[in-house]
C-alpha positions in Angstrom: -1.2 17.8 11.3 -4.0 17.9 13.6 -7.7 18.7 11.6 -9.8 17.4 14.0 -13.2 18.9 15.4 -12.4 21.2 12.3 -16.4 20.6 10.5 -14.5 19.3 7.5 -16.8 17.5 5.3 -14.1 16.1 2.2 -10.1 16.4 2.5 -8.7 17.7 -0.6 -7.1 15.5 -3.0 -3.9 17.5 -2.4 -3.1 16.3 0.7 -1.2 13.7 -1.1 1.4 16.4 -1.4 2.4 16.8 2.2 4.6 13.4 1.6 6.4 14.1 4.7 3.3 14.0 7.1 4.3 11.3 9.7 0.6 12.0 11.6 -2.8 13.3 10.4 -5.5 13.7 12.8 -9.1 14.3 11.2 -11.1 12.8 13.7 -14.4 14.4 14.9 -14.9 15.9 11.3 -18.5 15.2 8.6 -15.6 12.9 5.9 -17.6 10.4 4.3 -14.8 9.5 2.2 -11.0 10.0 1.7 -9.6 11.1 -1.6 -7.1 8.0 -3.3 -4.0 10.7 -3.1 -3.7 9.8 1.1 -1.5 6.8 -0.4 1.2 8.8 -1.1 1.5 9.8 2.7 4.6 7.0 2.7 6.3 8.1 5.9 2.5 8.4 7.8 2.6 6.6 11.2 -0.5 7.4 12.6 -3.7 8.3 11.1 -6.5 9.1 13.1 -10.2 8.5 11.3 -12.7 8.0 14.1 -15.6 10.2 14.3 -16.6 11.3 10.7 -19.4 9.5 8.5 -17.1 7.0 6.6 -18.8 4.9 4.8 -15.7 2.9 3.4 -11.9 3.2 3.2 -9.4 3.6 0.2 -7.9 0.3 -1.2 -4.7 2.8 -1.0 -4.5 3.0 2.6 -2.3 -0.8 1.9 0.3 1.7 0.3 1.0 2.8 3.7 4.0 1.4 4.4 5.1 3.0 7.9 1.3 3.1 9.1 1.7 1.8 12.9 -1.8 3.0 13.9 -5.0 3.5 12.2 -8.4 4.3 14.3 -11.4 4.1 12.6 -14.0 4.0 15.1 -16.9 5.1 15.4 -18.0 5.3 11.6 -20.8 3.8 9.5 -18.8 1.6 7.3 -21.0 0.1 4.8 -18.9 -1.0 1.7 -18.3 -4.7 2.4 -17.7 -5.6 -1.2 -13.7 -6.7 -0.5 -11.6 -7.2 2.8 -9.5 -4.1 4.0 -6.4 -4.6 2.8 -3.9 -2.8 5.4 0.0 -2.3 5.5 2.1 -5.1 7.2 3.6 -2.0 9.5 0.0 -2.0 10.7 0.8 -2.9 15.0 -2.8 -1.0 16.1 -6.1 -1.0 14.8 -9.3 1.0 16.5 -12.5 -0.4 15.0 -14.7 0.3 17.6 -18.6 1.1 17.5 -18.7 0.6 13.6 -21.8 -1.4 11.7 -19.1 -3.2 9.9 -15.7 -3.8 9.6 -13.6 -6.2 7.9 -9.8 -7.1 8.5 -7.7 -9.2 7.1 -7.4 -12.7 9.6 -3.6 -13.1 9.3 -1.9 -9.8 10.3 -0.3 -9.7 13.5 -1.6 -6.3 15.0 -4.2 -5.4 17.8 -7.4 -5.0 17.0 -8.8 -2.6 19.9 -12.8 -2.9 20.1 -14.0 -1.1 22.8 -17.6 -1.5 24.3 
């Protein structure tokens, strides 16, 4: 499902219930955060965050399973509290232009920064 450049400033908590989504696209949006319920997205490949005013990321992103790409560029993370914990089917990770980011050291995916 493709919600970008859409002016969205939340994602309802519903969107848990589209369990078959294999790609969700809210990039370019106003999300400062992401409601717990994107956990159940178990068959998502590719999500696509960059863009929006995310100040931090769901601890339920890890439940994730099928996640191959997540981009998450291009937002003002600010909650350093704990590590990102992120899906072992992670392969591709877009961190670019953010005030902070943390990953875990010993996953074997690309982390793509760009300048």
């Amino acid at each position: 499902i493709n919600f970008s450049h859409a002016g969205l400033e939340s994602i309802p908590v519903e969107i848990g219930l589209l369990t078959n989504l294999r790609d969700l696209l809210l990039y370019d949006n106003h999300l400062e955060s992401l409601p717990s319920t994107i956990g159940l997205l178990t068959k998502l490949k590719e999500l696509y965050l960059s863009y929006n005013n995310l100040k931090s990321l769901p601890i339920e992103l890890n439940l994730l399973t099928k996640l191959e790409l997540l981009s998450v560029h291009d937002n003002p993370f600010c909650d350093v509290s704990t590590k990102l914990e992120l899906p072992d089917s992670l392969d591709t990770v877009w961190v670019s232009k953010n005030q902070v980011y943390l990953l875990p050291d010993d996953r074997k995916y690309k982390i793509m920064i760009e300048s």
